[in-house]
C-alpha positions as CSV (number, residue, x, y, z in Angstrom):
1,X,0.0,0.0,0.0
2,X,2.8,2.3,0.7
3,X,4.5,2.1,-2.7
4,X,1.8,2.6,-4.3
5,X,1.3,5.7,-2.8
6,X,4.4,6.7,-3.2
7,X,4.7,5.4,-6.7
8,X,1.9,7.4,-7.3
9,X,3.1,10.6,-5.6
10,X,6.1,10.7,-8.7
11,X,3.5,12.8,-11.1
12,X,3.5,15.7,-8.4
13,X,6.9,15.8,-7.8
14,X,8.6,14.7,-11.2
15,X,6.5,18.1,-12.2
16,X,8.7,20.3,-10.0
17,X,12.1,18.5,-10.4
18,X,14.0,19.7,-13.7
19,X,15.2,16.3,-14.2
20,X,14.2,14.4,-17.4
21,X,11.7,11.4,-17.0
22,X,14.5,8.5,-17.9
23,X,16.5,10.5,-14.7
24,X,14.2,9.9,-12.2
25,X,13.0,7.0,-12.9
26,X,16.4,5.9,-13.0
27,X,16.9,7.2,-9.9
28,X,14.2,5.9,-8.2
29,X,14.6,2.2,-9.3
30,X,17.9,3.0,-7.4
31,X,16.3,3.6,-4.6
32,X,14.1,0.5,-4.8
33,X,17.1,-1.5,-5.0
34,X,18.9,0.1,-2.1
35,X,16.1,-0.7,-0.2
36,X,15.4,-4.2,-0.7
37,X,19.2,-4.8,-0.5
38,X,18.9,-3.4,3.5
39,X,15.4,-5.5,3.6
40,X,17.5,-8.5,2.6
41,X,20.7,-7.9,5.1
42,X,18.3,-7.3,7.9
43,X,16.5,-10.1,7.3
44,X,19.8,-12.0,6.3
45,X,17.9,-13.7,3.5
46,X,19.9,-14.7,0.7
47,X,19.4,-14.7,-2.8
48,X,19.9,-17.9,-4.3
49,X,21.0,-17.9,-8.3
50,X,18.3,-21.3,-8.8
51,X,15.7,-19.4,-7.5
52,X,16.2,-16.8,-9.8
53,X,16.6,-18.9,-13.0
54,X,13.3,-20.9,-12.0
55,X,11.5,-17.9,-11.8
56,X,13.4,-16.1,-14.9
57,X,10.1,-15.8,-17.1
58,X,8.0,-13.9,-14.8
59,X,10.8,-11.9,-13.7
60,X,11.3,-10.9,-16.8
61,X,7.6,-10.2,-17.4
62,X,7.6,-7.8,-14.8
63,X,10.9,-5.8,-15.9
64,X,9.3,-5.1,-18.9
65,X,6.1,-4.3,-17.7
66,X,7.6,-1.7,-15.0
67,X,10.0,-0.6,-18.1
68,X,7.1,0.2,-19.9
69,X,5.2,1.6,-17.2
């Protein structure tokens, strides 16, 4: 529920920020990632390279589906 309000949020702020679009979406995909890298050490879950092949095709759905969002 919380990203998706502050996914949402962007438009507002994306409007005041003289940044191009690619920027700070770059950006905030960077931020994502930072993120779920603490989630991961806090948790001290590992991520496991089988895991990530099995589940390659919907992975790869959703890249391109938040790429093209």
């Amino acid at each position: 529920m919380l990203s998706m309000i502050i996914f949402g949020a962007v438009g507002v702020f994306a409007k005041y920020i003289d940044m191009s679009s690619s920027k700070i979406a770059l950006f905030l995909s960077l931020i994502g990632c930072l993120f779920l890298l603490v989630v991961f050490i806090w948790t001290k879950q590992k991520v496991f390279g089988q895991r990530v092949k099995m589940n390659a095709v919907a992975l790869f759905i959703a890249s391109v589906a938040l790429s093209g969002n």
